[in-house]
C-alpha positions as CSV (number, residue, x, y, z in Angstrom):
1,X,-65.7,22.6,53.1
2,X,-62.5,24.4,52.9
3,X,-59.7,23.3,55.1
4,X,-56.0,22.4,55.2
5,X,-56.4,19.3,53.0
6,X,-57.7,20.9,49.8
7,X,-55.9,19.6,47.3
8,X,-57.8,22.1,44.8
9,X,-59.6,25.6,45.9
10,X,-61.6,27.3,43.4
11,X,-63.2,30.4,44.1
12,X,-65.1,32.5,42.5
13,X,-64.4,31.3,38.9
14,X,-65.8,33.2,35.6
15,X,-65.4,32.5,32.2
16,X,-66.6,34.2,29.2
17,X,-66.2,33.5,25.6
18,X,-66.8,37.0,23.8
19,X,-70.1,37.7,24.7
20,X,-71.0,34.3,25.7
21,X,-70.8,33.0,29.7
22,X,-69.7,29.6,30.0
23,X,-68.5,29.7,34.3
24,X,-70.1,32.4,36.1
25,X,-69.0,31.9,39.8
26,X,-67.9,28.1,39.9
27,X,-66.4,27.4,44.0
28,X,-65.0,24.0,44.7
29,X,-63.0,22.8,48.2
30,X,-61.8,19.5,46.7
31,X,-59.7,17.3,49.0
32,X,-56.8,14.7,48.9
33,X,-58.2,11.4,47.9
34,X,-61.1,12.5,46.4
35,X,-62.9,11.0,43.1
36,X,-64.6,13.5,42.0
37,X,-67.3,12.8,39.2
38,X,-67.7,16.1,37.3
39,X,-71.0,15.9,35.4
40,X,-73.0,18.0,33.4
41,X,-74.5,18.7,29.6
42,X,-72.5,19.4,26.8
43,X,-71.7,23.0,26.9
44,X,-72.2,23.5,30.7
45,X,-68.6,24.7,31.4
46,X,-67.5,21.1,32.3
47,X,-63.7,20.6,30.1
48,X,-63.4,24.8,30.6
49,X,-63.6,24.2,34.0
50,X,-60.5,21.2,33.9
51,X,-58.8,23.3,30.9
52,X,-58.7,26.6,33.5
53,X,-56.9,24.2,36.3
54,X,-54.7,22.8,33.7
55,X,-53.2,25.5,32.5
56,X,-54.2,25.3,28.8
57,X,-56.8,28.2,29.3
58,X,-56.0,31.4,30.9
59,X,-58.2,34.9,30.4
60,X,-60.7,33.5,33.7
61,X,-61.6,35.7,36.8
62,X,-61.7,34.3,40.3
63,X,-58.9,32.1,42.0
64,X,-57.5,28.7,40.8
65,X,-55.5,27.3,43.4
66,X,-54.1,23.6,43.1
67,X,-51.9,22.2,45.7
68,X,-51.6,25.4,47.4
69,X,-50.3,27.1,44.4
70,X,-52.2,30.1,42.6
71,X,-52.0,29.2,38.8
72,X,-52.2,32.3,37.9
73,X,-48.5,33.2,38.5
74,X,-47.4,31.6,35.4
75,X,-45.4,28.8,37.2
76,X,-45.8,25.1,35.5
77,X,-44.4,23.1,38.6
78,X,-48.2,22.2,39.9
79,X,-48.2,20.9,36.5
80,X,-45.5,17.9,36.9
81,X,-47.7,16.4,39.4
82,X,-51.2,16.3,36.9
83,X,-51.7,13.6,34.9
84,X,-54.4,14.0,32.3
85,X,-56.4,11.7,29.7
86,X,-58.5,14.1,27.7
87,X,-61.6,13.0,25.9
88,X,-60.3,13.6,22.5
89,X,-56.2,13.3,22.3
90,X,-53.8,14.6,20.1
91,X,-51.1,12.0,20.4
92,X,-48.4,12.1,18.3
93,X,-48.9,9.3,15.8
94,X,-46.0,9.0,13.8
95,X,-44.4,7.5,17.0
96,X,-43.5,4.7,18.3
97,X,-44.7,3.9,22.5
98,X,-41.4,3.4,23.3
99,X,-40.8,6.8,21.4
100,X,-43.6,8.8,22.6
101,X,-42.7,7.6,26.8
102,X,-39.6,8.2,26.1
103,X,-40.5,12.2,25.4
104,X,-42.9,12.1,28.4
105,X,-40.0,11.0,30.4
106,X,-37.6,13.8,29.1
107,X,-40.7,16.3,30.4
108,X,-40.7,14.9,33.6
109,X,-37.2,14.3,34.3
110,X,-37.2,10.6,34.8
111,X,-34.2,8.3,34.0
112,X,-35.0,6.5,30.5
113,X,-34.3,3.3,31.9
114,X,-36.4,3.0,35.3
115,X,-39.2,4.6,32.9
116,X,-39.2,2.1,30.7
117,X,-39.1,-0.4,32.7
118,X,-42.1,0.8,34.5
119,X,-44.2,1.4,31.0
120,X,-43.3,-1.9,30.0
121,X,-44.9,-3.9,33.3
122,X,-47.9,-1.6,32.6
123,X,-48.6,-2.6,29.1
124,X,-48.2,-6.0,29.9
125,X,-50.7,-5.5,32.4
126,X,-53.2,-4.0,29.7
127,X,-52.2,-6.8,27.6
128,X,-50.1,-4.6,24.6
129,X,-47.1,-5.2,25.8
130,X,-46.5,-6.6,22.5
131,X,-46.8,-3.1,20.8
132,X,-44.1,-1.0,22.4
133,X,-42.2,-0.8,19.2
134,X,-45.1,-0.3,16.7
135,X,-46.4,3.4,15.4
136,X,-49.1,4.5,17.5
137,X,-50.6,5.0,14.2
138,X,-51.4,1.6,14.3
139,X,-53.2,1.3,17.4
140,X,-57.1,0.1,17.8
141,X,-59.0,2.8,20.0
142,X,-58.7,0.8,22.9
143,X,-55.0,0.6,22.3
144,X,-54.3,4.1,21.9
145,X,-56.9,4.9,25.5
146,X,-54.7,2.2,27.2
147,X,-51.2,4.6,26.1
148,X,-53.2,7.2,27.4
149,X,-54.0,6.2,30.5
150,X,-50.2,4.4,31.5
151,X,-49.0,8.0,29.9
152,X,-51.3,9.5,32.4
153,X,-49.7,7.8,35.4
154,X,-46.1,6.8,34.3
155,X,-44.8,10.1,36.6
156,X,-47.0,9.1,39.5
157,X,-49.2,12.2,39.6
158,X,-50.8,13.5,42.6
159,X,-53.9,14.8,40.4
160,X,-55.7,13.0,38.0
161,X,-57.8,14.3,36.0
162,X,-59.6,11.8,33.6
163,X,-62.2,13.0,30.9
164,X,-64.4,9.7,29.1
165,X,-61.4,7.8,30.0
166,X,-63.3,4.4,29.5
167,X,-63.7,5.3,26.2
168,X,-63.0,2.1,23.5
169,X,-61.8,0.2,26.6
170,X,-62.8,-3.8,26.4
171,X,-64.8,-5.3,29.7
172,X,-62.1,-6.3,31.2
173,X,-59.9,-3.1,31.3
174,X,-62.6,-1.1,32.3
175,X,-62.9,-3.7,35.7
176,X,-59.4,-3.0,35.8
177,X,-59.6,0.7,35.4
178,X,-62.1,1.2,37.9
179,X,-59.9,-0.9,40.3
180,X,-56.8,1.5,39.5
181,X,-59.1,4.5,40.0
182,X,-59.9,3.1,43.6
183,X,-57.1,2.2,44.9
184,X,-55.6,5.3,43.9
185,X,-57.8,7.1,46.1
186,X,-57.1,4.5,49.1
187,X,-53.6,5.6,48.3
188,X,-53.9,9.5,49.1
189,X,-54.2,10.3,45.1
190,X,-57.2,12.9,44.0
191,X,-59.2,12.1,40.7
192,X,-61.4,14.8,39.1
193,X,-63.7,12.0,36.7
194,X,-65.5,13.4,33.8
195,X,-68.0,11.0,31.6
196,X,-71.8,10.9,30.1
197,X,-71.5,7.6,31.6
198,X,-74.3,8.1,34.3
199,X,-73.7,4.7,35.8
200,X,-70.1,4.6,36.1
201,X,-70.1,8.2,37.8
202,X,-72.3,6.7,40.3
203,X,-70.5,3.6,41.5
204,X,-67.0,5.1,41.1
205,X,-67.2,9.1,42.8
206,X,-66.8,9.6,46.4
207,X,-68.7,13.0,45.6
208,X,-70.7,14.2,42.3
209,X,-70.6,17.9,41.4
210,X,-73.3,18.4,38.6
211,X,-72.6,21.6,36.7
212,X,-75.1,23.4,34.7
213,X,-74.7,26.9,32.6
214,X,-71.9,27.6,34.1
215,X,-72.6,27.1,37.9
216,X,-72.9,24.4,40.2
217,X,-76.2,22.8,40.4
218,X,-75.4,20.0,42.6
219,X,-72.8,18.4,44.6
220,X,-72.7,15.9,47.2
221,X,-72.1,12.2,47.4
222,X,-74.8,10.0,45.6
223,X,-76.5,9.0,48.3
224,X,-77.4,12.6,49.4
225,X,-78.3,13.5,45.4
226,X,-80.5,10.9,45.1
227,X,-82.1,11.8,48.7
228,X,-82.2,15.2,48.0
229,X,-84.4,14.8,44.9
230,X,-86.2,11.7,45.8
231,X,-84.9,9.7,42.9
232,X,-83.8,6.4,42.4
233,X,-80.5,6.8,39.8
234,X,-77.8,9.3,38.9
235,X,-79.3,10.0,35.4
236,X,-82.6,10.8,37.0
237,X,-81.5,13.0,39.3
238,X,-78.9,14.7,36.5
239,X,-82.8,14.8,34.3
240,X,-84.3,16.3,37.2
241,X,-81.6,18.9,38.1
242,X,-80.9,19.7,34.6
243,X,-84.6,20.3,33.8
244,X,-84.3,17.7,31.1
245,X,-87.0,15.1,31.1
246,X,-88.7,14.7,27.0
247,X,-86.2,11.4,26.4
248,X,-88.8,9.5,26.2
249,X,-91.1,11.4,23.7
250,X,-87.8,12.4,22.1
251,X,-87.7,8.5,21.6
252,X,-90.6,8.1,20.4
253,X,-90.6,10.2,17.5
254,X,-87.2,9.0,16.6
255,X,-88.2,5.7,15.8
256,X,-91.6,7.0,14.5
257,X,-89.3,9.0,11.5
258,X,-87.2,6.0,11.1
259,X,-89.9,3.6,10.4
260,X,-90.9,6.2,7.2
261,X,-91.0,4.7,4.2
């Protein structure tokens, strides 16, 4: 798959935590407009693997390259044109929205005024424009994954990388979200989409790339998954791939040890 458009080579890519393996030989060719659902169980290598590529882990093997530059030469520039929502976010509380995009403008080296302006039509847009002057502090869930996203996208990023992003987000802002997310991609931007949400991953990724103990078990687009393994859904063929099929008897004996008296 590797050609001039890859927006993000990976080759090669190992990762151990003392004695443990969590990547062991991860390759990736992922190209410019891309959404990229990046599935796999908790503890397959999925947020080391989007830690490594942004930066915040180092000590891998193999080669990280992301638009054409090799991260590990120490240079941050690749890193002005990320944007990231993590699954859980440290956001600094104590401030105020207009405070905290204020900061996120002094990191990216946009004018105060033109950001503001920007972050403003935004919230309006996610219908909190009315809390640009409160504490964060004081923020529902789906307020503060709102921040996060606008936050995520205020510098125009060329990358995206977006980690349970629909998390606490009403009905109506996640058929807005998904929207955003596809006409991003129309627009040339690359989104690397992590969630448990089986459904979502399904309707939104151009191509899925299942991960499991540290390699890649799976990747295609949906349609050649689910004709590969000759089932009907992305959770069956992530239960099928991942060797994972006692839910139901799981189920069972849940409810069975509930009903105790």
């Amino acid at each position: 798959m590797e050609n001039l458009e890859s927006i993000i080579s990976i080759k090669d890519l190992k990762m151990n935590f003392g004695d443990k393996r969590v990547l062991n030989g991860i390759n990736l060719e992922i190209q410019r407009g891309q959404i990229i659902g990046y599935i796999g169980t908790n503890g397959a290598g999925k947020s080391t693997t989007i830690k490594i590529m942004l930066g915040i882990i180092e000590g891998y093997t193999g080669q990280v390259k992301i638009l054409g530059q090799d991260i590990s030469n120490g240079s941050v520039e690749y890193k002005k044109k990320i944007g990231y929502v993590p699954e859980l976010a440290d956001i600094y509380e104590n401030l105020t929205a207009f405070e905290y995009i204020s900061f996120l403008g002094g990191v990216y080296g946009i004018d105060q005024n033109t950001l503001i302006k920007k972050a403003k039509k935004l919230m309006k847009l996610f219908t909190i424009e009315g809390a640009m002057n409160s504490r964060i502090s004081s923020y529902s869930k789906g307020m503060k994954q709102k921040l996060l996203i606008i936050c995520s996208l205020i510098h125009n990023p060329d990358i995206l990388f977006f980690d349970e992003p629909l998390s606490g987000l009403d009905a109506n802002s996640v058929m807005i979200f998904k929207e955003v997310m596809s006409s991003l991609a129309k627009e040339g931007k690359t989104i690397f989409y992590s969630s448990h949400i089986m459904d979502v991953v399904e309707k939104v990724s151009d191509r899925i790339v299942l991960i499991d103990n540290g390699t890649i078990a799976a990747d295609g687009s949906f349609e050649e998954l689910k004709n590969s393994e000759k089932e009907s859904s992305l959770e069956e063929v992530f239960n099928q791939l991942t060797g994972f099929n006692e839910h139901g008897q799981i189920a069972k004996e849940f409810v069975s040890l509930v009903q105790e008296v």
